[in-house]
Backbone as CSV, one residue per row, in Angstrom:
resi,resn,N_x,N_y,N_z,CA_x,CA_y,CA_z,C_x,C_y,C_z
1,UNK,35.509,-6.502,45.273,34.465,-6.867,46.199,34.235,-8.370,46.118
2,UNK,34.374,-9.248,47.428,34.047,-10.392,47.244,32.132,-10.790,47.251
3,UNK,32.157,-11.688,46.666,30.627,-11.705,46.536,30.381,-13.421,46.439
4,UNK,29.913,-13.448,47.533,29.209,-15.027,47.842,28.095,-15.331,47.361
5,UNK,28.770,-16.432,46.841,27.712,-17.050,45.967,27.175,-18.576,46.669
6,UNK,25.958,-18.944,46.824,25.282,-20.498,47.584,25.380,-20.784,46.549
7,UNK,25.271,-22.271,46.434,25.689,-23.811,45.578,24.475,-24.104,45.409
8,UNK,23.779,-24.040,46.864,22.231,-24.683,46.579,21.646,-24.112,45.520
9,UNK,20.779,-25.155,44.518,20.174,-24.857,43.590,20.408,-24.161,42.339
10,UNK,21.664,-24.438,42.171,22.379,-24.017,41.227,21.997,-25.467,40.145
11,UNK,21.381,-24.829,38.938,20.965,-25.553,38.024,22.129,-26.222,37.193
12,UNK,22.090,-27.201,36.506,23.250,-28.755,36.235,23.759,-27.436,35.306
13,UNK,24.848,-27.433,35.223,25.872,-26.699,34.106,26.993,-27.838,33.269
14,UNK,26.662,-27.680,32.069,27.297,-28.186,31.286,28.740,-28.319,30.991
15,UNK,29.839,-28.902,31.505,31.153,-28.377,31.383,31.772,-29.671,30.680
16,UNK,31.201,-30.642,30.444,31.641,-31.388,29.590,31.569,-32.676,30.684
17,UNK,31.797,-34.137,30.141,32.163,-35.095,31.091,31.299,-35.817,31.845
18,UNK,29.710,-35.237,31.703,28.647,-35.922,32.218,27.984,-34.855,32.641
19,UNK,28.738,-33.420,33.191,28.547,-32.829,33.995,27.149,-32.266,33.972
20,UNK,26.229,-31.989,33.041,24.715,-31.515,32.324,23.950,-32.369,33.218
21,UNK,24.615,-33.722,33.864,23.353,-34.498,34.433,23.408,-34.370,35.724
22,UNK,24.336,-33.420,35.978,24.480,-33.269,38.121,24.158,-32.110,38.116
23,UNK,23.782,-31.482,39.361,22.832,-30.474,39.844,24.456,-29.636,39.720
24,UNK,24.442,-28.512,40.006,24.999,-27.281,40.071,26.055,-27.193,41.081
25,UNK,25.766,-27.778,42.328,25.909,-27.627,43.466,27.120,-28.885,43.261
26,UNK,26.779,-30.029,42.557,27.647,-31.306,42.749,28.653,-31.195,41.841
27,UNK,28.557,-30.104,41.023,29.398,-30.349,39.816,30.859,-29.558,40.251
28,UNK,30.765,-28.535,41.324,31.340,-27.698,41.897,31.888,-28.152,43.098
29,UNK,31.199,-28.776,43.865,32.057,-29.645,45.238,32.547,-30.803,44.290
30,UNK,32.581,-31.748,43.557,33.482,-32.390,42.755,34.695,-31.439,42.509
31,UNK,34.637,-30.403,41.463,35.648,-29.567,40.980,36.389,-29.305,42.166
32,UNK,35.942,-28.749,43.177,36.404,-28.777,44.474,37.654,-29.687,44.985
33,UNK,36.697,-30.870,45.291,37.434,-31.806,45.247,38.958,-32.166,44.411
34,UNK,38.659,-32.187,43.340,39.927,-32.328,41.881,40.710,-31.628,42.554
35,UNK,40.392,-30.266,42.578,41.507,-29.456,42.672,42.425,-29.412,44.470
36,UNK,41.686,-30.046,45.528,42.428,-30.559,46.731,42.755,-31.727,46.480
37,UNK,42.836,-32.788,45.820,43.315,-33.784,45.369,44.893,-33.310,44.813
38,UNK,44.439,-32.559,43.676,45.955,-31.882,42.936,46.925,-31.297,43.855
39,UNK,46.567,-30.901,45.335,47.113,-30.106,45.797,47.933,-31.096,46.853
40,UNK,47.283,-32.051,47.015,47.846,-33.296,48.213,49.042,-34.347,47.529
41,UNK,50.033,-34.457,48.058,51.122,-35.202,48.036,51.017,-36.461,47.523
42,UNK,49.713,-36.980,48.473,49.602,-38.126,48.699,48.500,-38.038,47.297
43,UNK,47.756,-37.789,46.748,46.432,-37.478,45.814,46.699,-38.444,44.818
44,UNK,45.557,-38.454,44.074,45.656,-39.737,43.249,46.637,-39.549,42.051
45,UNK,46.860,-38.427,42.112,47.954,-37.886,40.764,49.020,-38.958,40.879
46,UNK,49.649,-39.481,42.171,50.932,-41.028,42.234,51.876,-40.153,41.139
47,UNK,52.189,-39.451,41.414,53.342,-38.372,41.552,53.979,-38.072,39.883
48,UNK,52.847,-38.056,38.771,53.140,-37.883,37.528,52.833,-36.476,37.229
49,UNK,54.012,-35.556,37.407,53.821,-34.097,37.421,53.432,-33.448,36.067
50,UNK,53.616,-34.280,34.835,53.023,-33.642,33.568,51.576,-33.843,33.625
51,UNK,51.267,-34.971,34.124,49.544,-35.560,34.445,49.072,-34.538,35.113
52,UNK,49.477,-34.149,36.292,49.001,-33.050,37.748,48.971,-31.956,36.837
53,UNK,49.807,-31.265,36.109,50.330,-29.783,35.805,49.039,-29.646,34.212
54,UNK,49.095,-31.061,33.608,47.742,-30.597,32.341,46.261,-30.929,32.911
55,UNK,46.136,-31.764,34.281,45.067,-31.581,35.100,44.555,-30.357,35.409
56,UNK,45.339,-29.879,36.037,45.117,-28.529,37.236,45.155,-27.244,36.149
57,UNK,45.638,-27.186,34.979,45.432,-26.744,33.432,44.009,-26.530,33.065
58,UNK,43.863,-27.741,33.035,42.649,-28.008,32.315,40.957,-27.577,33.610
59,UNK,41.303,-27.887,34.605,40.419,-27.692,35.948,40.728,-26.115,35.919
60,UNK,41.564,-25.639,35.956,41.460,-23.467,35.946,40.481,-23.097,35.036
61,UNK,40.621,-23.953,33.286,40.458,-23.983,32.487,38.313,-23.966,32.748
62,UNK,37.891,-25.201,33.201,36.732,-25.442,33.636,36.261,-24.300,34.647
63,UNK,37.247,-23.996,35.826,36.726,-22.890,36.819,36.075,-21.799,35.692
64,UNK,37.106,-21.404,35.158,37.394,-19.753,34.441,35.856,-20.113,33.545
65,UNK,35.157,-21.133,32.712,34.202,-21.271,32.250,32.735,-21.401,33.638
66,UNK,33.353,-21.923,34.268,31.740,-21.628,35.193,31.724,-20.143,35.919
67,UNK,32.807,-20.079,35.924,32.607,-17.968,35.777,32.504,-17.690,35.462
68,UNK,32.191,-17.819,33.826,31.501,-17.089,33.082,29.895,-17.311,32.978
69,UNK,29.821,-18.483,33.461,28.126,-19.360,33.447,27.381,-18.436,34.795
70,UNK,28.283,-18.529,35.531,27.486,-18.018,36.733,27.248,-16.635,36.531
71,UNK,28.097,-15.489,36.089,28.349,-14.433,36.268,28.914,-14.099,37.305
């Protein structure tokens, strides 16, 4: 069952990196972000595939923990 979840007002979650001091909502359209960055050709990765591959590692890594935060 998919189950939608709103951003709004989602309280700052801690994931390391500053992240405790941005609202809920920003910490997640960032992550967002990272991970369409990783996905674009052109993205700031400048085409270092061990960099991209322990990025996008480490960002599943962060998802799979705010799934557990959120429930």
């Amino acid at each position: 069952m998919l189950r939608i979840l709103s951003l709004v007002g989602i309280r700052p979650i801690e994931l390391g990196h500053g992240t405790g001091h941005l609202s809920g909502e920003t910490t997640v359209c960032v992550m967002l972000a990272d991970l369409d960055d990783l996905d674009d050709p052109e993205g700031s990765w400048g085409g270092d595939t061990v960099w991209r591959a322990e990025r996008r590692c480490d960002l599943m890594d962060d998802f799979g923990w705010l799934r557990e935060l959120l429930g």
